[in-house]
C-alpha positions, 0 to 999 in steps of 0.5 A, spaced: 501 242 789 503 235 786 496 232 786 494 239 781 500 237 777 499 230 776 491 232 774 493 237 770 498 232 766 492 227 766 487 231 762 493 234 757 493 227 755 485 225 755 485 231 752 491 229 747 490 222 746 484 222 741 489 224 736 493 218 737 488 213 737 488 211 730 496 210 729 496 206 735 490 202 731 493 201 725 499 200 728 495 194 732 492 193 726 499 192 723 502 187 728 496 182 728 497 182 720 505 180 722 503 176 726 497 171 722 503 172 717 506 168 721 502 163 723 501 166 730 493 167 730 493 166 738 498 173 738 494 176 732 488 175 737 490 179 742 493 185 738 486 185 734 482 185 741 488 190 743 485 195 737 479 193 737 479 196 746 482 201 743 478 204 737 472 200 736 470 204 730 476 202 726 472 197 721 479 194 720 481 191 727 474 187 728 474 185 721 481 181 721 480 179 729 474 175 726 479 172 721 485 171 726 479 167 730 477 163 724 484 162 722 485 160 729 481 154 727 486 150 724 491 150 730 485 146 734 481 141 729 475 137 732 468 141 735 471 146 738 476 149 732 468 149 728 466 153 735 472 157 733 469 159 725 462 160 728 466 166 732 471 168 728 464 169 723 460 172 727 465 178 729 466 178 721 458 179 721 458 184 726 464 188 721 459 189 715 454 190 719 457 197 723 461 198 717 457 198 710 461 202 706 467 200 708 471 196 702 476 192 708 470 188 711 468 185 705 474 183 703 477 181 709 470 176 710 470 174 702 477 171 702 477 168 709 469 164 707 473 162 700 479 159 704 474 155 710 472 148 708 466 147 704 463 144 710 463 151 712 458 153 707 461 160 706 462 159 698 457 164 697 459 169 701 465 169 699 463 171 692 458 176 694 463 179 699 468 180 693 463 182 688 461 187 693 468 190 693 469 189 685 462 193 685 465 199 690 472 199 686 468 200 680 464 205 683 469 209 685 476 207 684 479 211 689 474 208 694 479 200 694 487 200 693 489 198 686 493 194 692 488 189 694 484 187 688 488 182 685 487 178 691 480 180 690 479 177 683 483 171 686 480 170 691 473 171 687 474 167 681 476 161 688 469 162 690 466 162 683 469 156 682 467 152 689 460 154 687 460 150 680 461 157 676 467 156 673 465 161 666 465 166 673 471 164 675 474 164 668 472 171 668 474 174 673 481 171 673 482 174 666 479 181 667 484 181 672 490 179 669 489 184 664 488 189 670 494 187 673 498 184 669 504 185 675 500 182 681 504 177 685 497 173 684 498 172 676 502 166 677 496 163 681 491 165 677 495 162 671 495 155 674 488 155 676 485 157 669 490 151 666 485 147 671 479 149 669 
């Protein structure tokens, strides 16, 4: 009799669990963020990995476990951290492969390739990831959080500058100060246009 219990609970929870999948992800998701945050990418690895097992089909949870890994580059240095970015690349890529409409891919790789040194030539990916996103805001404004654009356009006008096209640059700074006049990121946009 207890061994029909203990099945039947089972498959109450088989059954169940689908429905629990995407806020335990998010919540994964959530706690990997805190932990890059704070500066724990070997923490923020584990939970993303964590997430990924649990949905794979959350577009989220791979696109920052790609950056986690590149982010984990810092901490190593040498041959092995340039291992580290080729990884953490890699399972970005596969990110915007799997999810080509999601605005979170692009925006995760974008700002991690503007942010890896230049001997990483990731500059122009950069720029065609977070145009990617201008364009799908542009497209359909509810598609992108008004939240993440201007780091976005922050990040954008970084790339535009890294590949030598400061007008670009100027401009997506500007568009996004009138945009968001607000964002935390202004003051960082401000600086940088002083320095063009």
């Amino acid at each position: 009799m207890r061994h029909l219990l203990a099945i039947a609970v089972l498959c109450i929870l088989a059954v169940l669990r689908p429905d629990h999948v995407e806020p335990q992800t998010g919540d994964l998701v959530a706690q990997g963020r805190q932990a890059l945050d704070a500066d724990r990418p070997d923490d923020a690895i584990a939970l993303f990995e964590k997430a990924v097992a649990v949905d794979p089909k959350n577009p989220s949870a791979l696109a920052w476990l790609g950056s986690a890994q590149v982010r984990k580059a810092a901490r190593i240095g040498g041959m092995e951290a340039a291992g580290w970015v080729k990884r953490g690349f890699d399972t970005m890529d596969e990110a915007v492969e799997r999810f080509p409409d999601a605005f979170v891919v692009y925006v995760v790789r974008g700002i991690t390739a503007t942010r890896v040194p230049d001997l990483f030539r990731k500059a122009d990916v950069a720029v065609k990831d977070l145009r990617t996103v201008v364009a799908m805001k542009d497209a359909q404004p509810q598609a992108v959080p008004d939240g993440v654009m201007p780091a976005v356009y922050l990040n954008l006008g970084l790339a535009f500058k890294k590949t030598g096209q400061p007008g670009a640059a100027r401009a997506a700074w500007e568009k996004a100060k009138a945009l968001y006049p607000a964002a935390p990121e202004a003051a960082a946009m401000d600086k940088e246009l002083r320095g063009l």
